[in-house]
Biopython code that builds the backbone (N, CA, C, O; Angstrom):
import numpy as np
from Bio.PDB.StructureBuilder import StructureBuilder

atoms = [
    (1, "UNK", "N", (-70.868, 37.329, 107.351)),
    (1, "UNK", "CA", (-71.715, 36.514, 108.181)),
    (1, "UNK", "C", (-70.836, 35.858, 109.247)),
    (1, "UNK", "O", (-69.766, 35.312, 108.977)),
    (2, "UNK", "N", (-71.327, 35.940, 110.406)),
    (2, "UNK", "CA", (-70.519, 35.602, 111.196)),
    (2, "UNK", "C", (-70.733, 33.461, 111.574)),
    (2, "UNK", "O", (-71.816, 32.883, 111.485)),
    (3, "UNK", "N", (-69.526, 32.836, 111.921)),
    (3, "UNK", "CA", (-69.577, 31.408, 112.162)),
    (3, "UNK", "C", (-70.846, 30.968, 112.736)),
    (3, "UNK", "O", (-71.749, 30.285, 112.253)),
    (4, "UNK", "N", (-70.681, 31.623, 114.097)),
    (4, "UNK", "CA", (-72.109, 31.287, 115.332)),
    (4, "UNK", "C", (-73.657, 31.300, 114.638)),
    (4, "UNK", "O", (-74.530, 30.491, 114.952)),
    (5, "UNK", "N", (-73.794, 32.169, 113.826)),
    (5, "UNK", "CA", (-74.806, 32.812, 113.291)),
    (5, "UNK", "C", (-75.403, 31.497, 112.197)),
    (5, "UNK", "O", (-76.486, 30.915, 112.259)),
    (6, "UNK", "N", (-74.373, 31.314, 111.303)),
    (6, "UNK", "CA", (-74.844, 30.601, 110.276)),
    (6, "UNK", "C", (-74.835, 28.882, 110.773)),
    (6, "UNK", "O", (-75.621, 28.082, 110.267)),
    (7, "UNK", "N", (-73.812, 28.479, 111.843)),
    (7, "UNK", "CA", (-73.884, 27.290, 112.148)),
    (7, "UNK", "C", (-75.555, 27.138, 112.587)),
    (7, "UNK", "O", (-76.197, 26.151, 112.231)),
    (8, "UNK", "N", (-76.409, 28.686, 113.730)),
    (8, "UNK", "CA", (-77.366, 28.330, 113.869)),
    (8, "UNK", "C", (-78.137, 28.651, 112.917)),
    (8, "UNK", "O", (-78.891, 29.073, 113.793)),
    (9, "UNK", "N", (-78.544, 28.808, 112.221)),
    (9, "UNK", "CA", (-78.993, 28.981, 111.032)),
    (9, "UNK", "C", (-79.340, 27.571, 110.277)),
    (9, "UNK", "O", (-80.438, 27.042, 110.107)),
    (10, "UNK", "N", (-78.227, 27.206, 109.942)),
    (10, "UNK", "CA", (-77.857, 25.905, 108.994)),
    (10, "UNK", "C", (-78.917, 24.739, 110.109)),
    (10, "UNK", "O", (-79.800, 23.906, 109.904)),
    (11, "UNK", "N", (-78.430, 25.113, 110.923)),
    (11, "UNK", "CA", (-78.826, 23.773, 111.998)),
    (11, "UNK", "C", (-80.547, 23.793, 111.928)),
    (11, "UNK", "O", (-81.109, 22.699, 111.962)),
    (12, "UNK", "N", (-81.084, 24.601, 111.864)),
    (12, "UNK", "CA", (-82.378, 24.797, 111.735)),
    (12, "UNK", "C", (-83.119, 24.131, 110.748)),
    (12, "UNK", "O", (-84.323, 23.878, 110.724)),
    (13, "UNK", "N", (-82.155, 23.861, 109.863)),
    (13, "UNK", "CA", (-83.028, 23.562, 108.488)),
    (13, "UNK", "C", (-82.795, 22.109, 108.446)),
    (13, "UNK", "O", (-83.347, 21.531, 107.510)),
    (14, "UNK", "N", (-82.177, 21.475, 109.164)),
    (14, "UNK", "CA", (-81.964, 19.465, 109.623)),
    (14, "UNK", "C", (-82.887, 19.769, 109.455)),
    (14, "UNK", "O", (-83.409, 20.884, 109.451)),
    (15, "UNK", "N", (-83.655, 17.668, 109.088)),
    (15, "UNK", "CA", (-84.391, 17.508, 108.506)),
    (15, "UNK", "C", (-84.186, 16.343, 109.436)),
    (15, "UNK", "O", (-83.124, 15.737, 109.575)),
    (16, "UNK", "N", (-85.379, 16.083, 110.091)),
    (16, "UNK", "CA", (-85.065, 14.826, 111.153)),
    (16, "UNK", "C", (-86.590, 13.809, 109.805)),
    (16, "UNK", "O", (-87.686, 14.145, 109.357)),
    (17, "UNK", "N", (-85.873, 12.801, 109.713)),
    (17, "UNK", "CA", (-86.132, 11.570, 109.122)),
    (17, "UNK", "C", (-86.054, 10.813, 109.462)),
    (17, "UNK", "O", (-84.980, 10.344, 109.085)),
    (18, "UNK", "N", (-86.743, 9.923, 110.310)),
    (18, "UNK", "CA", (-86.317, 8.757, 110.753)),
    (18, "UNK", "C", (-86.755, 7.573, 109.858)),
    (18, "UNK", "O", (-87.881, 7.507, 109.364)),
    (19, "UNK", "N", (-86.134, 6.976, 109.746)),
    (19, "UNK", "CA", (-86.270, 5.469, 109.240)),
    (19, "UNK", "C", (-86.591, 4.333, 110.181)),
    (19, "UNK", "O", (-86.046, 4.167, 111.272)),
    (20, "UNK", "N", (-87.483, 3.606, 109.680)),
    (20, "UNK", "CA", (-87.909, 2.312, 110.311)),
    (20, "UNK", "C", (-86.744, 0.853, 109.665)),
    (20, "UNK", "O", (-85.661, 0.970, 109.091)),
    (21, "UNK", "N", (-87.246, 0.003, 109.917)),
    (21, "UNK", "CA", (-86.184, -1.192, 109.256)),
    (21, "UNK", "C", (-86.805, -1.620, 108.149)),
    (21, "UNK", "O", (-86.075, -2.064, 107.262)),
    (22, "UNK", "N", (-88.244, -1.599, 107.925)),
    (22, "UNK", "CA", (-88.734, -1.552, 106.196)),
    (22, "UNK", "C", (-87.848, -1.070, 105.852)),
    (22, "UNK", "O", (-86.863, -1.761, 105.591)),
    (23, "UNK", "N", (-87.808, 0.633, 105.669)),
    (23, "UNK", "CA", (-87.213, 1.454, 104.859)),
    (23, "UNK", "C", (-85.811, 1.116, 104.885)),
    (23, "UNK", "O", (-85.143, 1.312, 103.870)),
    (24, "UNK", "N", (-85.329, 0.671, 105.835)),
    (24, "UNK", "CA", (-84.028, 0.520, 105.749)),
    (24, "UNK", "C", (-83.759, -0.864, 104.480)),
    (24, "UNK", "O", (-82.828, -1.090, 103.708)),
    (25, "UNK", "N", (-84.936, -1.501, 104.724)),
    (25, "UNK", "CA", (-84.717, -2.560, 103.870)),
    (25, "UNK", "C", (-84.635, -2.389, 102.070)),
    (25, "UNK", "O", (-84.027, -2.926, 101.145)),
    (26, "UNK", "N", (-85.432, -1.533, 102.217)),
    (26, "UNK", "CA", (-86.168, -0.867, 100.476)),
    (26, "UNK", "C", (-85.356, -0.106, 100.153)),
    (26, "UNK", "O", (-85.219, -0.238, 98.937)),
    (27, "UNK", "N", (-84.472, 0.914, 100.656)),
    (27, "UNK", "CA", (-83.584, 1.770, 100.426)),
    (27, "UNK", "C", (-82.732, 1.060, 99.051)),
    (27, "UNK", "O", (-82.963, 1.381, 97.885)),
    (28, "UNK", "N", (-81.634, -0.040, 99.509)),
    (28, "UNK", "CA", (-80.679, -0.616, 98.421)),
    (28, "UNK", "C", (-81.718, -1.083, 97.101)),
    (28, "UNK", "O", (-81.268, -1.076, 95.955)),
    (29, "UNK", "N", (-82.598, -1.331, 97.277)),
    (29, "UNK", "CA", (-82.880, -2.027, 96.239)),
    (29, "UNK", "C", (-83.779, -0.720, 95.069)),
    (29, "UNK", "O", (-84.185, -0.914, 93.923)),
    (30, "UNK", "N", (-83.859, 0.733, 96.016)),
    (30, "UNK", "CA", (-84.402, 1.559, 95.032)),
    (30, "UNK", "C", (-83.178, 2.240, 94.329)),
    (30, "UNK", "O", (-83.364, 2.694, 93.201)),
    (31, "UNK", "N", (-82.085, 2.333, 94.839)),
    (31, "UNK", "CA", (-80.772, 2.120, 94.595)),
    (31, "UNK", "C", (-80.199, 1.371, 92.879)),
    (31, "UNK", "O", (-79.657, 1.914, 91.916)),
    (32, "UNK", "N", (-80.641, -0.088, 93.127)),
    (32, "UNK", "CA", (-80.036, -1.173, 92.086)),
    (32, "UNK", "C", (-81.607, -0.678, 90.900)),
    (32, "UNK", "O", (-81.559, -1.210, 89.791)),
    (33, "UNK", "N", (-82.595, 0.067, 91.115)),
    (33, "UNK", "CA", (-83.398, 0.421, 90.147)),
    (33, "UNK", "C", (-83.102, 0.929, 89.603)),
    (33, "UNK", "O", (-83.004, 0.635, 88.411)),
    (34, "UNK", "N", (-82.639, 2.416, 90.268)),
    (34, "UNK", "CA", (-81.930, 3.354, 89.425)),
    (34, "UNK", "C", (-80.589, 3.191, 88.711)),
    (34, "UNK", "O", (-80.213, 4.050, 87.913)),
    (35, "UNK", "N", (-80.067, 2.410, 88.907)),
    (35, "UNK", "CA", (-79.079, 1.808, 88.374)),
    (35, "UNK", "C", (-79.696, 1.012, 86.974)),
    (35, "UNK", "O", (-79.341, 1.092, 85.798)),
    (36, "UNK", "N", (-80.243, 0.606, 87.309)),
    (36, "UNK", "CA", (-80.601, -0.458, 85.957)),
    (36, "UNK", "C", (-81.300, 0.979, 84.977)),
    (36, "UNK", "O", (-80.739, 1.485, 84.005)),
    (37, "UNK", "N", (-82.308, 1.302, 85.418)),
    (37, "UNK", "CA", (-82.554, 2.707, 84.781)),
    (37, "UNK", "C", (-81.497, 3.537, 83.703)),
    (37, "UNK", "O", (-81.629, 3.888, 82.531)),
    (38, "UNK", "N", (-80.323, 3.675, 84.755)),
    (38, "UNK", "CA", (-79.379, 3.806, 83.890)),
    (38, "UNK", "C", (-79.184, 2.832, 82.626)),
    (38, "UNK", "O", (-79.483, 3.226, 81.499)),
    (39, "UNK", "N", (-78.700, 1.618, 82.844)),
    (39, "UNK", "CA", (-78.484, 0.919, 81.792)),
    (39, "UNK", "C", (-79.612, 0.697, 80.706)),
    (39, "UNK", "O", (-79.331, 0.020, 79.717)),
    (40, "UNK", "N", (-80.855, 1.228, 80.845)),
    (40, "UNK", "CA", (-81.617, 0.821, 79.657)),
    (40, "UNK", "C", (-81.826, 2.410, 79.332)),
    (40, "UNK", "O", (-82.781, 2.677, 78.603)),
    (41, "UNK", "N", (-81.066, 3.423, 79.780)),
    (41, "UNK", "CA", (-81.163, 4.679, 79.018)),
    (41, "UNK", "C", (-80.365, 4.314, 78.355)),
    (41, "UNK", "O", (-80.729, 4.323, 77.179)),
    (42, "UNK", "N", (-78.715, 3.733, 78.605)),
    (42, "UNK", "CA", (-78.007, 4.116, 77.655)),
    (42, "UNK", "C", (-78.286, 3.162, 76.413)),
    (42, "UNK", "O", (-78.061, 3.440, 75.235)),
    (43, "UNK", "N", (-78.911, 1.781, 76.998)),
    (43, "UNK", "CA", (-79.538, 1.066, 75.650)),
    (43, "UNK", "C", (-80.852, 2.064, 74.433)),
    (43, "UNK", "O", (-81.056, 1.806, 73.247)),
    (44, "UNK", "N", (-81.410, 2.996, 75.139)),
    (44, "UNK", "CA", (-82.475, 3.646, 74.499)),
    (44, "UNK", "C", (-81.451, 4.694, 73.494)),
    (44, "UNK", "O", (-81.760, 5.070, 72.363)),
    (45, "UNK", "N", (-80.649, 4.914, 73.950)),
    (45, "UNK", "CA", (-79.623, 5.978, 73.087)),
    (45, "UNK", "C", (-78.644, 5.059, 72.115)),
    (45, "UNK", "O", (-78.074, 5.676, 71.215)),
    (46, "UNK", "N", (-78.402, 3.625, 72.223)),
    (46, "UNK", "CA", (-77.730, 3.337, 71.754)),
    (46, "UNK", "C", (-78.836, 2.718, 69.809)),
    (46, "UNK", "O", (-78.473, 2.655, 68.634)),
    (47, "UNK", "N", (-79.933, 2.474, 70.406)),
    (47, "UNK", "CA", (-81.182, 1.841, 69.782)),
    (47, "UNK", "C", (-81.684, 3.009, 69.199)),
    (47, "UNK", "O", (-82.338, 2.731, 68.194)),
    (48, "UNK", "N", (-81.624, 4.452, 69.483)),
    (48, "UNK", "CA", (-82.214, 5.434, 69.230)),
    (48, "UNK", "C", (-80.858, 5.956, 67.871)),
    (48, "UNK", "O", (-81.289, 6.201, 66.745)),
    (49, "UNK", "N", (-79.802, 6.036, 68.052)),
    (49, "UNK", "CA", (-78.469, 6.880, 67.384)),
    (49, "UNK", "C", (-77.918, 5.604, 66.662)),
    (49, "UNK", "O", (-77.196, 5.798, 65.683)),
    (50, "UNK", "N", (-78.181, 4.343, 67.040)),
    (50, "UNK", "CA", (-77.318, 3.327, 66.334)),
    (50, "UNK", "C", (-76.148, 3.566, 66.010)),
    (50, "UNK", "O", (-75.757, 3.850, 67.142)),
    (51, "UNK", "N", (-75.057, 3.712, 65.241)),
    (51, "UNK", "CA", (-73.523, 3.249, 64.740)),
    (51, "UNK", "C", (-73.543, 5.088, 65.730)),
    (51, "UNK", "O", (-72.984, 5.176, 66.823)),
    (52, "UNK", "N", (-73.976, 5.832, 65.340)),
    (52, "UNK", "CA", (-73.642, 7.120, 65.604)),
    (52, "UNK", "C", (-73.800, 7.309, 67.016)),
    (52, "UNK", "O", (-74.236, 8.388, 67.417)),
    (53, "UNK", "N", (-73.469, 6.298, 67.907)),
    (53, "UNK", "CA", (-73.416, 6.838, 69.227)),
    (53, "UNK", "C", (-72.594, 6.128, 69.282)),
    (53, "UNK", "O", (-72.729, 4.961, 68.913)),
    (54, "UNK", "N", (-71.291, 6.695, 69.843)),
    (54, "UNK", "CA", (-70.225, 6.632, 69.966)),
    (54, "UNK", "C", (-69.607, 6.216, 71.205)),
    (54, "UNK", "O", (-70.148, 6.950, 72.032)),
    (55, "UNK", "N", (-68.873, 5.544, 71.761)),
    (55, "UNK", "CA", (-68.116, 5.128, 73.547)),
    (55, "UNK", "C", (-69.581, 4.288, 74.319)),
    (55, "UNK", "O", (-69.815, 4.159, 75.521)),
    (56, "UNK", "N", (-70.371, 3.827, 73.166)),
    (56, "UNK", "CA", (-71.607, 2.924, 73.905)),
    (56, "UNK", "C", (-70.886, 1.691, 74.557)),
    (56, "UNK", "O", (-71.260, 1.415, 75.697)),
    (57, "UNK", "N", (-69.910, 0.913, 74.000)),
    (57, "UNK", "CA", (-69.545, -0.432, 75.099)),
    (57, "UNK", "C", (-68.687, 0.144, 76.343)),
    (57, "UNK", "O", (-68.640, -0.524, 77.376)),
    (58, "UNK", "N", (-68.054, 1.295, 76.256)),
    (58, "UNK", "CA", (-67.335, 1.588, 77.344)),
    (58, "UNK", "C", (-68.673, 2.198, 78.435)),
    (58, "UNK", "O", (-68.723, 1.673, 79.547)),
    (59, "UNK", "N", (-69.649, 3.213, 78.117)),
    (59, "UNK", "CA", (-70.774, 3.340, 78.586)),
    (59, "UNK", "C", (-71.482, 2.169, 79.116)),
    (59, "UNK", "O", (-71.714, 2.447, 80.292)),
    (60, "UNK", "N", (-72.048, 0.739, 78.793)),
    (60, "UNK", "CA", (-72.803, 0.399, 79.326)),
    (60, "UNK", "C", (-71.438, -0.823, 79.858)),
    (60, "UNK", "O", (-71.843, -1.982, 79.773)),
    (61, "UNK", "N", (-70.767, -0.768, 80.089)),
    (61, "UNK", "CA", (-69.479, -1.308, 80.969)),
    (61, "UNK", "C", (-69.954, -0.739, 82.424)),
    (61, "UNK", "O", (-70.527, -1.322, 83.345)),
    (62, "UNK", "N", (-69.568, 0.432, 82.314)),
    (62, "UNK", "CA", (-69.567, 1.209, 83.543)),
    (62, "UNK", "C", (-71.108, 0.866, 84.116)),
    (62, "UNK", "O", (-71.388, 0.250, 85.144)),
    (63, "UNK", "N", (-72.294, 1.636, 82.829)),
    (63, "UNK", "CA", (-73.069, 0.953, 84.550)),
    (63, "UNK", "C", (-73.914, -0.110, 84.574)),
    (63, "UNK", "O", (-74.994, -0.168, 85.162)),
    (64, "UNK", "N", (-73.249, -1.178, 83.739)),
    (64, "UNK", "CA", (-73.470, -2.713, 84.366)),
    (64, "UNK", "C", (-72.959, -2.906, 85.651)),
    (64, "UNK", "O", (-73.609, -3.206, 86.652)),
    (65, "UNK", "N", (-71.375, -2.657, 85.538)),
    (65, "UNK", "CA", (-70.544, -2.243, 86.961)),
    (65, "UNK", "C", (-71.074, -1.850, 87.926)),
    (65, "UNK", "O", (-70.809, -2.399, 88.996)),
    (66, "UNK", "N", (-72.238, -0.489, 87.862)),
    (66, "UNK", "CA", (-72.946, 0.180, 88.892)),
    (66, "UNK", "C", (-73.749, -1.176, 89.310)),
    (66, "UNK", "O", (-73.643, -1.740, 90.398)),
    (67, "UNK", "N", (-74.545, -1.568, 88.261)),
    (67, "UNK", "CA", (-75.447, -2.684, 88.740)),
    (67, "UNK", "C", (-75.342, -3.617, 90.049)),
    (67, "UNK", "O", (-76.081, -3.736, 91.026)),
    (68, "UNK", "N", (-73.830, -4.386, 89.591)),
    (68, "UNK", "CA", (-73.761, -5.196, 90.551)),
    (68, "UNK", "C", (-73.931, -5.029, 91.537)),
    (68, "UNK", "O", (-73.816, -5.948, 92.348)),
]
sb = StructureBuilder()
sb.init_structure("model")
sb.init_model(0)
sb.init_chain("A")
sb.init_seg("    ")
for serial, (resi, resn, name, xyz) in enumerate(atoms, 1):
    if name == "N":
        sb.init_residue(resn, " ", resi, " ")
    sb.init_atom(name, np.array(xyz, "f"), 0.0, 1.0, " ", f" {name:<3s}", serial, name[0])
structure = sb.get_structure()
């Protein structure tokens, strides 16, 4: 495949999105959701496996960390 070819190619498939300043606003905070998301999976696995889940405080270390 030649460079020219696929640069136009590739370029075709941009995805023009524009954002307003709502969205700009809502963005971080769907962000710190999924984050917390995280942390109550790894609580659901820790509540679910009890003693037998293993590296759980080093796990919910990390994404409390994400949280902040």
């Amino acid at each position: 495949m030649e460079l020219e070819y696929y640069q136009k190619t590739a370029a075709a498939t941009i995805q023009d999105n524009p954002t307003t300043e709502e969205m700009n606003e809502v963005i971080p905070f769907l962000g710190i959701v999924r984050e917390a998301g995280s942390v109550l999976t790894e609580l659901k696995k820790k509540i679910r496996d009890g003693k037998f889940y293993y590296g759980f405080n080093e796990r919910i270390t990390d994404e409390l960390g994400d949280v902040q």
